[in-house]
FIPA-66360 format. One line per field, with one value per residue (C-alpha): x, y, z; residue number from 1; residue in one letter. Coordinates in steps of 0.001 Angstrom, whole numbers, plus 500000, padded with zeros to 6 digits. Layout:
<pts>
xx	c(X  ...)
yy	c(Y  ...)
zz	c(Z  ...)
i	c(NUM  ...)
aa	c(A  ...)
</pts>
This chain:
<pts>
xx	c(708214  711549  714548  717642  720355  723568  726993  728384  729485  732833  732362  730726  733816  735952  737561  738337  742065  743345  745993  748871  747970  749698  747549  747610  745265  747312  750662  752671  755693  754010  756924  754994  756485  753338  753553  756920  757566  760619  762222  764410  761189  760563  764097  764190  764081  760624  759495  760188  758841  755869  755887  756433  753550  751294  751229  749217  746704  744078  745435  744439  747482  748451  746881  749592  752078  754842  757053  757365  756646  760220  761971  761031  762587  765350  767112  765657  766617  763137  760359  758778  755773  755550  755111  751530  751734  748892  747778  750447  751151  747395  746001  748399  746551  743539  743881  745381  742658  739711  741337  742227  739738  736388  733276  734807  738346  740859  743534  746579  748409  750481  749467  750887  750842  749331  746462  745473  745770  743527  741040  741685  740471  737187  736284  737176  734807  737377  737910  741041  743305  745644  748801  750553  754188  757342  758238  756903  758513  756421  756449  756612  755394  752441  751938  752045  750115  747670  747029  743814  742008  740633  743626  744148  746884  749495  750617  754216  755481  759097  760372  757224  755124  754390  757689  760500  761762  762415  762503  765914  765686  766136  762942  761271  762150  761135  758092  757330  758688  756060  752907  751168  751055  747662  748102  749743  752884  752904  755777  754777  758119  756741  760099  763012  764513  766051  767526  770884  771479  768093  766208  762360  761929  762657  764978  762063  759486  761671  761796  758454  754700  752658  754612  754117  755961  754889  756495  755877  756990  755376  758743  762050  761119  759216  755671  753237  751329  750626  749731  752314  753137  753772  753670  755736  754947  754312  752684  750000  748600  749980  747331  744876  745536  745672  741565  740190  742700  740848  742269  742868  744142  747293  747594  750010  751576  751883  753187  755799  756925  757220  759327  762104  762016  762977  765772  767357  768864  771537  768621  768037  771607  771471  768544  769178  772643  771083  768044  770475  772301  769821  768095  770929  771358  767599  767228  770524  769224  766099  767595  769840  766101  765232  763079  763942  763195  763817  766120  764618  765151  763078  762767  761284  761182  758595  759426  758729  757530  756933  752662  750108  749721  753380  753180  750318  751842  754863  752484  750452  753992  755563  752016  752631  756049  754220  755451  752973  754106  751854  750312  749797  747217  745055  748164  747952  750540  749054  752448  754153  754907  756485  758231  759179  762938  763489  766032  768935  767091  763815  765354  767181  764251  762375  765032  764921  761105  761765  764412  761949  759651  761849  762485  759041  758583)
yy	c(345546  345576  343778  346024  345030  343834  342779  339827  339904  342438  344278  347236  347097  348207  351598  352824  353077  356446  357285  359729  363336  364617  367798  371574  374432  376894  375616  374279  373512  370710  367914  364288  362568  360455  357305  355977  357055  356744  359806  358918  357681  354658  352723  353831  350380  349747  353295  351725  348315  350071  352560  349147  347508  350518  349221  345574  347214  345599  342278  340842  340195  336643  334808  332947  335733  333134  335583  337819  334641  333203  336744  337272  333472  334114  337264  335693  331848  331143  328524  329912  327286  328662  332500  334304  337922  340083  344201  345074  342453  343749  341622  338992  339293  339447  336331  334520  336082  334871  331488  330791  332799  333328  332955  331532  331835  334382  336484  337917  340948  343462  346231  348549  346280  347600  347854  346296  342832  344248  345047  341870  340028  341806  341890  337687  337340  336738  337846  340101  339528  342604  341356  344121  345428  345824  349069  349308  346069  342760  340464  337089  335210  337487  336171  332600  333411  334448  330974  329776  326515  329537  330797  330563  333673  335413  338489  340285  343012  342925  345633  346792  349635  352596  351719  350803  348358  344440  340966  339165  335811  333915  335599  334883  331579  330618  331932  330002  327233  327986  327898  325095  323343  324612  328388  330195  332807  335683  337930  341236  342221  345661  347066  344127  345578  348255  345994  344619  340770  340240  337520  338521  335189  333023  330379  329874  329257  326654  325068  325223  324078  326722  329971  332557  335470  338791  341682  344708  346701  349694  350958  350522  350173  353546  351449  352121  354046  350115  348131  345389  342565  339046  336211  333150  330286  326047  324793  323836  326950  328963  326545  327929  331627  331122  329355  332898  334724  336507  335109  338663  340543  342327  344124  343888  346901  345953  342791  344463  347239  344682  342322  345116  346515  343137  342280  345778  345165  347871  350234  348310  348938  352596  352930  351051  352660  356216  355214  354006  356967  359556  358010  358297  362016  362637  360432  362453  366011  365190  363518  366774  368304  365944  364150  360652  357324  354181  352426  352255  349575  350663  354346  355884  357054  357374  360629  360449  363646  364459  363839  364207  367625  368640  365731  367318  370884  369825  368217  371535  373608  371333  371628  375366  374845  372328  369576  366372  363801  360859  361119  357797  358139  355182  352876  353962  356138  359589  360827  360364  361112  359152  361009  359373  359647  362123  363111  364992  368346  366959  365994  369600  371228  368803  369436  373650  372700  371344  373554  376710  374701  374063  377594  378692  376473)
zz	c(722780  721268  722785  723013  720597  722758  722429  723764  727559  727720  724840  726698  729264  726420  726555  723457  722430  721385  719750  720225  719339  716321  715884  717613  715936  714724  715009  712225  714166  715980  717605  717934  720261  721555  719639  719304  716199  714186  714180  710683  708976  706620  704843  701411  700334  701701  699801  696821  697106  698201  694949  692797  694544  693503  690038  690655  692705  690916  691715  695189  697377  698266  700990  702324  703110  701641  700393  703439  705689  704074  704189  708230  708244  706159  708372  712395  711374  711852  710089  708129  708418  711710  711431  710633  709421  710327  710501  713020  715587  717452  715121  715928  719766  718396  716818  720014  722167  719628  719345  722618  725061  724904  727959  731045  730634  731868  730281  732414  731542  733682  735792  733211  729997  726644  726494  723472  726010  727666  725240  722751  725896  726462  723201  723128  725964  728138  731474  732005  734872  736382  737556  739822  739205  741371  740332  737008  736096  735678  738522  737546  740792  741153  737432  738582  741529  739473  737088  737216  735981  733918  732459  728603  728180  729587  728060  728544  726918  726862  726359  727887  727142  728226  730866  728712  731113  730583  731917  731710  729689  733327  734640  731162  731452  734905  733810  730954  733363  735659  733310  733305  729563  728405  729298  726260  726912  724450  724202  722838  721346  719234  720916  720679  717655  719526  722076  720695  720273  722016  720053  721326  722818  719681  721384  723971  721182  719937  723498  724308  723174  724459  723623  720696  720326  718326  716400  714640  711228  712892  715084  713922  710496  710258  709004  711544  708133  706953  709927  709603  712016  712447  715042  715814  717808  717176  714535  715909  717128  714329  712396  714427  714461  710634  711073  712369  710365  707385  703832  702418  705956  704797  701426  698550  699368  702964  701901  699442  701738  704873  702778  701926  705150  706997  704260  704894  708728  707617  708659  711984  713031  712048  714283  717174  717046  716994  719068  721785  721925  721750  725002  726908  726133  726572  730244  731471  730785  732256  735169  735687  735962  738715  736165  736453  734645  734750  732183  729229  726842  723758  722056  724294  728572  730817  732842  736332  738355  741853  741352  739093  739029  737898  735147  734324  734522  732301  729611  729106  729126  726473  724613  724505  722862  720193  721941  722330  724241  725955  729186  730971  733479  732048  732391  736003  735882  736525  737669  734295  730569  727986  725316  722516  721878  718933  716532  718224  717278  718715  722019  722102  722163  724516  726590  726381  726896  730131  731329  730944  732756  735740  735568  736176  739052)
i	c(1  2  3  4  5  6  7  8  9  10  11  12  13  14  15  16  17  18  19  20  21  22  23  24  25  26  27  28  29  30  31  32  33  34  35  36  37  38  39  40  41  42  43  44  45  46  47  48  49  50  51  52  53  54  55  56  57  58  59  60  61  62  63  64  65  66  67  68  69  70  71  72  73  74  75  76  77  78  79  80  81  82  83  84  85  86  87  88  89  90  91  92  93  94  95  96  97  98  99  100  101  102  103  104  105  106  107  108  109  110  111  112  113  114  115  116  117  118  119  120  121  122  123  124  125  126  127  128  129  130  131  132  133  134  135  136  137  138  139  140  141  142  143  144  145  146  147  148  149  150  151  152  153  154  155  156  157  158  159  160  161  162  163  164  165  166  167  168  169  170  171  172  173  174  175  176  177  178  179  180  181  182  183  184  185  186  187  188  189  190  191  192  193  194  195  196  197  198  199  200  201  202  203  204  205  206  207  208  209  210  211  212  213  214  215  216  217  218  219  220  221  222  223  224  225  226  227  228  229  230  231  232  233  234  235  236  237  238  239  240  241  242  243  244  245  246  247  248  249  250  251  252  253  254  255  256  257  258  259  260  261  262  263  264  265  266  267  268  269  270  271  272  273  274  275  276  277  278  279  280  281  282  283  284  285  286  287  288  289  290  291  292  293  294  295  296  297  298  299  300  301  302  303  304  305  306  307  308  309  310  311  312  313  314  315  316  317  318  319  320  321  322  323  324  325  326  327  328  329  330  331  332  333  334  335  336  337  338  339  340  341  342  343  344  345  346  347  348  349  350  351  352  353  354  355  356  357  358  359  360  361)
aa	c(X  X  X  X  X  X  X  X  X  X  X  X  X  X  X  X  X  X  X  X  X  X  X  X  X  X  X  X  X  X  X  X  X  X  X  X  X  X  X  X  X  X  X  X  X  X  X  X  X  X  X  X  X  X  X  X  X  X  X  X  X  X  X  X  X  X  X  X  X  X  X  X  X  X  X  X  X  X  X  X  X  X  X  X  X  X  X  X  X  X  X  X  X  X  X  X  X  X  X  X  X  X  X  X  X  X  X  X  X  X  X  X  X  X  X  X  X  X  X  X  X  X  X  X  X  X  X  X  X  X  X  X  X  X  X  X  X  X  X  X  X  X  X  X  X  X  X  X  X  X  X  X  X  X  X  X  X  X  X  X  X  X  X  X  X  X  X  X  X  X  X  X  X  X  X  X  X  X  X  X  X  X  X  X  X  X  X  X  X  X  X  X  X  X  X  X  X  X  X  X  X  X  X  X  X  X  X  X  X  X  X  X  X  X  X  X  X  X  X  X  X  X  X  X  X  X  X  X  X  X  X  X  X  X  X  X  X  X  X  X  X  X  X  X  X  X  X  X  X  X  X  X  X  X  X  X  X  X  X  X  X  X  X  X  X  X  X  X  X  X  X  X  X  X  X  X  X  X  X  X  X  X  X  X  X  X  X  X  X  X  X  X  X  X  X  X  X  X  X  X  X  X  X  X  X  X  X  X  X  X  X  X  X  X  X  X  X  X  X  X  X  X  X  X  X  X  X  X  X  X  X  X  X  X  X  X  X  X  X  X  X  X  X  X  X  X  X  X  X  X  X  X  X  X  X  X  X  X  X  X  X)
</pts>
């Protein structure tokens, strides 16, 4: 008789991710606005470092990341000893799940974290713990409520995702504060570029032993095409992230297009800037729709509605204008969307979208 083949405890509790929809048959006039896109694309200056890069591809790509590593340093005032680059920061989890969990330990995240916490955990062997929000905001004494002898990690997204709403550095603080030494804070911080003078928890890093922070190349810069992020955090357990790190994980061309991206901040103002102002105009005309959200700190909402149904009623009517936006029911929030904030023509016709919709109801 034949054993059955199985994976390691968690594995088959994994749900797999899926992505944004960018696709409807037989439209060509198809609006994404599912995956928090940049609306104004990729800087020209990482297009051609990329296009230069295409010219060595028989070479392989360096394995210590050293010039990027020293170019993230150079424009955040970091160490550079102290930052690992990986495919977008999910590998940078990854890595901190695989290091640090494993059988018999626990992972927090938030009621409505990403999910990729989640799922990094599972597929560590660790055992995931849901931490409940106060109004879709993290709660950080049901965090610390939470701790365990057990717990290895405690994930926050900040800005989070899918809500778009933050923790103040005081309530980040009294949580780190309130760890114990051996449990590791990560601040997920794919969205702290478009929150001005915010530092994505770099000044705590410094302060602390036991907490790493992560970013991505995949929003404000327009790179989500290459995979790109990077993680900060002390030495030591950079060291470690950089033992189960694979030698050859990020690509010249990655590496080249990354590099140029993070020198050209010009582009990060322009964004925010337009980013910033685009939300407001989107979350007022929805609010005049009696679709509310709460503030959003990142480039995107999450539109509220009265219940499921009319969430769901609004999704299929902006599907028929070739709108896709992201519906949130596995982030328990059946009652909402999140809609990517667009170029001023996308959110016009979001907003026409919507109107027609109210006026059908």
């Amino acid at each position: 008789m034949t054993e059955t083949i199985s994976p390691k405890p968690g594995v088959d509790r994994i749900e797999l991710y899926v992505g944004g929809e960018s696709h409807l048959e037989g439209r060509e006039d198809v609006l994404k606005l599912s995956s928090n896109e940049n609306p104004l694309g990729t800087p020209e200056t990482a297009s051609r470092a990329l296009a230069r890069a295409s010219h060595n591809l028989n070479r392989y790509p360096s394995t210590d990341h050293a010039a990027l590593r020293e170019a993230i340093a150079e424009v955040h005032g970091l160490d550079a000893e102290r930052i690992i680059c990986g495919a977008g920061s999910d590998e940078i989890i990854a890595f901190l799940c695989n290091a640090y969990g494993g059988e018999g330990t626990e992972v927090i995240h938030s009621e409505h974290g990403f999910a990729m916490h989640r799922i990094s955990a599972l597929a560590a062997g660790s055992e995931p713990v849901e931490v409940a929000e106060r109004e879709r905001v993290v709660d950080v004494d049901g965090i610390l409520a939470a701790v365990t002898e057990k717990t290895r990690l405690v994930f926050i997204a900040n800005p989070a995702n899918p809500t778009g709403t933050m923790l103040g550095g005081n309530e980040i603080t009294r949580l780190a504060d309130g760890l114990p030494e051996d449990v590791i804070l990560v601040l997920d911080g794919a969205y702290v570029e478009y929150v001005d003078g915010h530092d994505g928890g770099a000044a705590l890093v410094e302060s602390r032993p036991n907490v790493v922070m992560t970013r991505t190349f995949s929003k404000i810069y327009g790179l989500g095409g290459l995979r790109i992020g990077w993680g900060y955090g002390p030495r030591e357990i950079i060291d470690n992230l950089n033992r189960v790190r694979g030698p050859f994980n990020l690509s010249e061309l990655q590496l080249a297009a990354a590099e140029a991206a993070v020198r050209d901040q010009d582009w990060v103002v322009r964004c925010r800037a337009e980013n910033a102002s685009e939300r407001r105009k989107l979350t007022e005309a929805l609010a005049g729709l009696g679709i509310h959200s709460d503030r959003s700190e990142a480039n995107f909402l999450l539109a509220r509605f009265r219940d499921e149904a009319e969430a769901a009623a609004c999704e299929a009517h902006l599907r028929s204008d070739g709108i896709l936006v992201r519906k949130v029911g596995g982030y328990g929030l059946p009652n909402a969307l999140r809609i990517t904030v667009g170029s001023a023509a996308d959110n016009l016709r979001v907003i026409a979208s919507v109107t027609r919709f109210r006026g059908t109801k």
